[in-house]
C-alpha positions in Angstrom: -12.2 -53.5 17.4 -9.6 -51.8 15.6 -8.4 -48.6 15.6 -8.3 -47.0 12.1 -5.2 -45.7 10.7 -3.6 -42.8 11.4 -4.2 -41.4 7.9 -8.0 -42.6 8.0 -9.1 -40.6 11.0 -7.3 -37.4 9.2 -9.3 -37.9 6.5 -12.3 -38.8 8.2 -12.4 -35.3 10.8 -11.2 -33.3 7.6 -14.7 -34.8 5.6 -17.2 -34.0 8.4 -17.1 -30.6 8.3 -17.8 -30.0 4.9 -20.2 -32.4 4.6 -22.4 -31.7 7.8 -22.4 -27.7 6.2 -23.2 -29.3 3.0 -26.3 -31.4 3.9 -27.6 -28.8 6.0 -27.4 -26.1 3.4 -29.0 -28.1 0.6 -31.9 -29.6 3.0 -32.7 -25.7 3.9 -32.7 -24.7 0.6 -34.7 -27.4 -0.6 -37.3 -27.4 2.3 -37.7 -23.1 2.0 -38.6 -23.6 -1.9 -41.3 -26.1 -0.9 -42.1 -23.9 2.5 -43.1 -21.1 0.2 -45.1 -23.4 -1.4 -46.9 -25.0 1.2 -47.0 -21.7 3.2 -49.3 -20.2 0.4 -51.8 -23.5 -0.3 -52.2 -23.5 3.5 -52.7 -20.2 4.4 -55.6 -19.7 1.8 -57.1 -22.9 3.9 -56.4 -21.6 7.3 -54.7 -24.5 8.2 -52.3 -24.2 11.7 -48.4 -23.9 12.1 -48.5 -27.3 13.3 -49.8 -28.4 10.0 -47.0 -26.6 8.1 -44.5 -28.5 10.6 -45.9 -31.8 9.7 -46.2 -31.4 6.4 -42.5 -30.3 6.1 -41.3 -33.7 8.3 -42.7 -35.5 6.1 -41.0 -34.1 3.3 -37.7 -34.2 5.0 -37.1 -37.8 3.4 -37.4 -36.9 -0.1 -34.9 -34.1 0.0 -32.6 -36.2 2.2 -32.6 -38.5 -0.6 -31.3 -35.9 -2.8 -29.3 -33.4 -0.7 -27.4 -37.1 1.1 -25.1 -38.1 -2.0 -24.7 -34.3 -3.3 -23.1 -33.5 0.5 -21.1 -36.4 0.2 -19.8 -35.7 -3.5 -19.6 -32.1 -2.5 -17.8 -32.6 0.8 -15.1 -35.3 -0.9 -14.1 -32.8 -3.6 -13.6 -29.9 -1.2 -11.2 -32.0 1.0 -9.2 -33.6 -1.4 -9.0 -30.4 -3.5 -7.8 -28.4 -0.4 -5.1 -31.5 0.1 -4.1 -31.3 -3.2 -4.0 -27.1 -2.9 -1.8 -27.3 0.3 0.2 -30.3 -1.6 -0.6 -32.8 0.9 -1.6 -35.4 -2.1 1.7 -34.9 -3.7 3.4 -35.3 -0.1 2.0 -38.7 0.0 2.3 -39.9 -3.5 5.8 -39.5 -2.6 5.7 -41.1 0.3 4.5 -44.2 -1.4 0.5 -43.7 -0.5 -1.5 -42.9 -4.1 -4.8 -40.9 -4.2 -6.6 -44.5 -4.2 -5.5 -44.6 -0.9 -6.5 -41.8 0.2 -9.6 -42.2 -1.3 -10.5 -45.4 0.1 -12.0 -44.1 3.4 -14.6 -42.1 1.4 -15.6 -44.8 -0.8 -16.1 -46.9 2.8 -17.8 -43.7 3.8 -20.4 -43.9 0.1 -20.7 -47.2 0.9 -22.0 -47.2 4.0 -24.1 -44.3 2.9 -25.1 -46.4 0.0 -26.2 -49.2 2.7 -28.7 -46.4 4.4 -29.9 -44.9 1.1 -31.6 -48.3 0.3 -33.5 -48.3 3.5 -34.0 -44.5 2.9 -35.5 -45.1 -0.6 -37.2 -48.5 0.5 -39.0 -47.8 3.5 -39.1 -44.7 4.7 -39.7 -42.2 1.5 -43.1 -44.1 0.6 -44.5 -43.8 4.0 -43.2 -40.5 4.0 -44.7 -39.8 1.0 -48.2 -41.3 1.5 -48.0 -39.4 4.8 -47.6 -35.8 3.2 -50.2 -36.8 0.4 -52.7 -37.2 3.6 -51.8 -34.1 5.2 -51.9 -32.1 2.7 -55.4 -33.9 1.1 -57.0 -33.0 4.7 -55.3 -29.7 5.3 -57.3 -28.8 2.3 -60.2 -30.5 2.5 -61.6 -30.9 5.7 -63.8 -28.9 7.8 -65.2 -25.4 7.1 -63.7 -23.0 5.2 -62.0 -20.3 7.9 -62.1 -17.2 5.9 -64.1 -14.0 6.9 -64.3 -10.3 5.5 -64.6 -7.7 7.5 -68.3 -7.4 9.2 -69.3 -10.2 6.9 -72.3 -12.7 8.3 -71.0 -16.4 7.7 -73.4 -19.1 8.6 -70.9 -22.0 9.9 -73.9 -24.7 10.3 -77.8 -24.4 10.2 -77.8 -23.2 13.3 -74.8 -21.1 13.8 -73.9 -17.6 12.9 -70.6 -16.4 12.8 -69.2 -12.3 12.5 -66.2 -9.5 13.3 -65.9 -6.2 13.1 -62.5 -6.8 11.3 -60.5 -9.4 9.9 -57.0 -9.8 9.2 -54.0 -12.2 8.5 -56.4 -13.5 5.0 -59.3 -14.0 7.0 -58.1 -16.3 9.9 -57.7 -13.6 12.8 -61.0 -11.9 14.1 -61.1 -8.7 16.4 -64.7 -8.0 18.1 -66.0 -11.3 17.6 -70.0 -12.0 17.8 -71.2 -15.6 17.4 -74.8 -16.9 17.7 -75.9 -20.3 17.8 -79.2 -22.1 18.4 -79.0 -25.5 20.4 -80.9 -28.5 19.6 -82.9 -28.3 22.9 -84.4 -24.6 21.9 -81.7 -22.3 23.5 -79.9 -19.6 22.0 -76.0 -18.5 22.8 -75.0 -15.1 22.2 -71.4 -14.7 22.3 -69.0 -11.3 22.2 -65.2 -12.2 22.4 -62.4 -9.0 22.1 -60.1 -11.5 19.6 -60.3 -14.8 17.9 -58.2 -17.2 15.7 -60.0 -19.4 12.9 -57.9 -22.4 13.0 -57.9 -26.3 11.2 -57.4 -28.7 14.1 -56.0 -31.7 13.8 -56.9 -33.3 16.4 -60.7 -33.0 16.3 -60.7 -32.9 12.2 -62.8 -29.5 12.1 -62.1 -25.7 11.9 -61.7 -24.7 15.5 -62.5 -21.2 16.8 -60.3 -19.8 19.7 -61.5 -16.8 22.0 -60.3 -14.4 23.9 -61.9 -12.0 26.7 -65.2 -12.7 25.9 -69.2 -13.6 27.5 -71.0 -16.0 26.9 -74.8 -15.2 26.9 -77.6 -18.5 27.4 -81.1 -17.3 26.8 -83.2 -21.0 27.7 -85.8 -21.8 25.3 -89.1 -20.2 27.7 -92.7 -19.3 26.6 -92.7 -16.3 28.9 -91.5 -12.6 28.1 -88.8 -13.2 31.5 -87.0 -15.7 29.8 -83.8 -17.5 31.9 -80.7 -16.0 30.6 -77.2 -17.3 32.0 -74.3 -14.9 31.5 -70.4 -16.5 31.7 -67.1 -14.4 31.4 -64.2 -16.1 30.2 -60.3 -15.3 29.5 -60.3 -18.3 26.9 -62.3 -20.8 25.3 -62.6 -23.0 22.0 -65.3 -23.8 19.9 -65.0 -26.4 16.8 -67.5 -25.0 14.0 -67.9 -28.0 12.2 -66.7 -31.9 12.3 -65.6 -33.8 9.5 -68.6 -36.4 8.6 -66.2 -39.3 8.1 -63.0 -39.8 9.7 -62.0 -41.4 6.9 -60.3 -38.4 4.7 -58.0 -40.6 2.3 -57.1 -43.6 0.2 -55.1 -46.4 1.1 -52.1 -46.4 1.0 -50.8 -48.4 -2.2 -52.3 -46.9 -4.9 -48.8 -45.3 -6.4 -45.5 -47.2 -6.8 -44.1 -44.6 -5.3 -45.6 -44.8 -1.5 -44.9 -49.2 -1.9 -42.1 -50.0 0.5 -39.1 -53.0 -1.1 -40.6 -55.8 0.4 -44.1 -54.5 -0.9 -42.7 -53.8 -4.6 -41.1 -57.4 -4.6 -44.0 -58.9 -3.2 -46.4 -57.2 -5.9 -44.3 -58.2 -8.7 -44.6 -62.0 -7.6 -48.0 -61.7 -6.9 -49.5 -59.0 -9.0 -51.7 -55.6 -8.3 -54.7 -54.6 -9.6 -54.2 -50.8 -9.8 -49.9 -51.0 -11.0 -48.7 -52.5 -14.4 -45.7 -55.1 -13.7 -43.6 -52.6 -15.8 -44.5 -49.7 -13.5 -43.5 -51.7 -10.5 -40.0 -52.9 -12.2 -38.6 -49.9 -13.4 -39.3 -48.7 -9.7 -38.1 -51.2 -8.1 -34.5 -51.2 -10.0 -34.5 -47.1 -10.0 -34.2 -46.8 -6.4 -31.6 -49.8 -6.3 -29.5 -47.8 -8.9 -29.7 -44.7 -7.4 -29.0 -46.3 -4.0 -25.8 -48.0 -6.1 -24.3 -45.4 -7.3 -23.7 -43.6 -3.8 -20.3 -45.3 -3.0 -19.1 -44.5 -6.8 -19.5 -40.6 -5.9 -16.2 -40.1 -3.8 -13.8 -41.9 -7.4 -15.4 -39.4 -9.2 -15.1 -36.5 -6.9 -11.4 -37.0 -6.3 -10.3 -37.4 -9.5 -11.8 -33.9 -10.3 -10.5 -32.6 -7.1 -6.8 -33.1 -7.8 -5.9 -30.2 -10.6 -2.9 -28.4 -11.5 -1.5 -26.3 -8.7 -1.1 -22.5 -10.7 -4.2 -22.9 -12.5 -7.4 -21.9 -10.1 -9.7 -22.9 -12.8 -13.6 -23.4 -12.1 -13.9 -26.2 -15.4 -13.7 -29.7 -12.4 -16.2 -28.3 -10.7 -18.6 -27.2 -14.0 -17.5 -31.0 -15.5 -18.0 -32.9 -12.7 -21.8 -30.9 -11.8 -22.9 -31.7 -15.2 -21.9 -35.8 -14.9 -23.7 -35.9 -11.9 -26.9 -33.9 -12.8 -26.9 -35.8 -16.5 -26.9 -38.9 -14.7 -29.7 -38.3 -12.6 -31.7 -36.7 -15.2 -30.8 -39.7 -17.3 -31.9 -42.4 -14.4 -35.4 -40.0 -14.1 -36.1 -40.3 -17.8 -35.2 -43.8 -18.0 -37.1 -44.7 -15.4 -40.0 -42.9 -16.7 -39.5 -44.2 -20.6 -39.4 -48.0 -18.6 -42.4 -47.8 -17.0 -44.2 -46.9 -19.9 -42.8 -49.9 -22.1 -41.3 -48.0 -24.1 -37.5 -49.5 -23.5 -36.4 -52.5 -21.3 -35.6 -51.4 -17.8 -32.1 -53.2 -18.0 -31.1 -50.6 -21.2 -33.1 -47.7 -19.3 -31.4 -48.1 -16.0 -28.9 -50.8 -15.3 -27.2 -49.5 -18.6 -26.5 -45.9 -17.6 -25.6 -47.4 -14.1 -22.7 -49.3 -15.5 -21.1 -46.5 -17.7 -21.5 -44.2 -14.7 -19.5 -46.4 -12.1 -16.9 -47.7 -14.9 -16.4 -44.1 -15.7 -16.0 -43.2 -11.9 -13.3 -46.3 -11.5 -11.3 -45.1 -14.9 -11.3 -41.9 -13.8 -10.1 -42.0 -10.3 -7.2 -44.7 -11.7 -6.5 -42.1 -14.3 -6.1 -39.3 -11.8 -4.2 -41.5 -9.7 -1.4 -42.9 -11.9 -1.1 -39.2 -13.0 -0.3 -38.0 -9.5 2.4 -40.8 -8.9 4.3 -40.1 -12.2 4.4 -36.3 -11.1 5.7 -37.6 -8.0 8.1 -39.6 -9.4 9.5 -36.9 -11.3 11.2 -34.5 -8.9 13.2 -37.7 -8.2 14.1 -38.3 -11.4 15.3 -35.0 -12.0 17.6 -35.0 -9.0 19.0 -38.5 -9.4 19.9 -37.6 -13.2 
């Protein structure tokens, strides 16, 4: 295997940083907005920290999708704008090596990002998605409600009775906890914990009740005044309140274009589906391919409104080249939408804009680039005459 150029690995260890600080930074600040989000809808349902965790996982795709070809464009124009700033581009368009050149490594970079996008957007987004549709449709909807006021009676079955002297954290923590419950066979529990936590387990698909320093009292089921009571300490123990009927909590996956894998949308296109319209499954078909696309194009573009004048610390590149990329998406989202619906052929909708976009990221990194060698040139030209 060959070793790559000198120049190459420079450019490659001066991309890295930027772009590792990049993705991280736009993942956490997409995943907090949603946190906040999610935080709230589960709180009011009681539902545990590991269902918060899960729930953002399976989000982690969908941003990645997003925050993947911003780090790379944002990365590309730091490093070639701080070459340009410290007049290493001019250094090499002397020396015979144009900003092409040194811009082919990136677009090897976008288009092996490019190459992963489409597996991103093909396979594991839908699944992702289907998965956080499920978590979040259980996380609200199954088991029983785990809220409690303060010295409030809360029947949790026919049989069960369920009460604190106070409650905090929206209902979920329980201090002085007194639970009693009538067993099918006649016998009663009486139980008295110090602390509990009203929880939604997972694993068992019911609200689970954890306590703390407690007793458990038995009084068997006895026709005679000296009934048999049974009386067990315990540091810890856990109690499910109530189990989800059906373990069965959620559609199919299938039922949205969006949760379809590639081979799924291809196949469903050939074949048909009773519950998508052809036109729905098209335009979603071709709008992840284009958006998958248009990832290697991203370094041309960045570079050629990295390179600016020297003297002149002006913020316009940056502004210019935020609002091609944003417009472009936006413009793939609304065609997209507008070729689903009929309303315009998926070609015009999508592959259109695709086209302008990468011929305008080709023109404008030749532009840029034939620039910079005829300001090389013209030191030279000076000194010879």
């Amino acid at each position: 295997m060959n070793r790559l150029p000198t120049l190459d690995r420079y450019l490659f260890r001066q991309l890295v940083p930027p772009f590792v600080v990049a993705l991280a930074t736009m993942l956490i600040a997409l995943l907090l907005e949603r946190l906040l989000v999610l935080f709230n809808h589960l709180a009011s349902a009681g539902s545990s920290l590991a269902t918060l965790v899960s729930l953002l996982t399976d989000l982690l795709p969908h941003y990645m999708g997003l925050a993947l070809p911003a780090a790379l464009c944002i990365s590309v124009f730091l490093t070639i704008h701080k070459m340009s700033e410290g007049n290493e581009i001019d250094a090499l368009a002397a020396a015979q090596v144009p900003l092409l050149r040194v811009t082919t490594l990136y677009i090897k970079v976008g288009v092996v990002l490019g190459i992963l996008s489409v597996f991103l957007y093909g396979y594991i987004q839908p699944v992702a998605r289907y998965d956080y549709r499920q978590g979040f449709y259980f996380a609200r909807h199954t088991g029983w409600a785990p809220h409690l006021q303060t010295k409030m009676f809360a029947t949790t079955s026919k049989k069960a009775m369920l009460t604190a002297d106070f409650v905090d954290h929206g209902g979920s923590y329980l201090h002085h906890v007194f639970i009693r419950d009538v067993k099918n066979d006649g016998s009663t529990q009486l139980i008295t914990a110090a602390k509990g936590i009203l929880t939604i387990s997972e694993q068992v698909r019911a609200t689970q009740l954890d306590l703390w320093n407690g007793q458990i009292m038995t009084i068997k089921e006895s026709n005679t005044i000296d009934s048999p009571v049974t009386i067990t300490h315990f540091d810890h123990v856990t109690r499910v309140l109530d189990r989800a009927k059906s373990t069965k909590s959620f559609r199919v996956r299938g039922r949205d274009e969006r949760e379809l894998t590639m081979f799924e949308l291809v196949h469903d296109l050939r074949n048909g589906n009773k519950t998508i319209s052809h036109l729905s499954l098209r335009s979603e078909l071709d709008f992840r391919l284009t958006r998958a696309l248009a990832i290697p194009f991203l370094p041309l573009i960045s570079a050629a409104f990295a390179v600016g004048q020297k003297r002149r610390r002006s913020a316009l590149g940056q502004i210019i080249l935020a609002l091609i990329l944003v417009g472009f998406d936006e413009i793939l989202l609304f065609g997209h939408s507008l070729a689903a619906e009929g309303v315009i052929p998926v070609w015009l909708a999508l592959w259109v804009p695709e086209f302008i976009f990468c011929t305008g990221c080709v023109v404008a990194l030749l532009s840029r680039s034939q620039l910079t060698w005829r300001k090389s040139k013209q030191p030279q030209n000076k000194a010879a005459s």
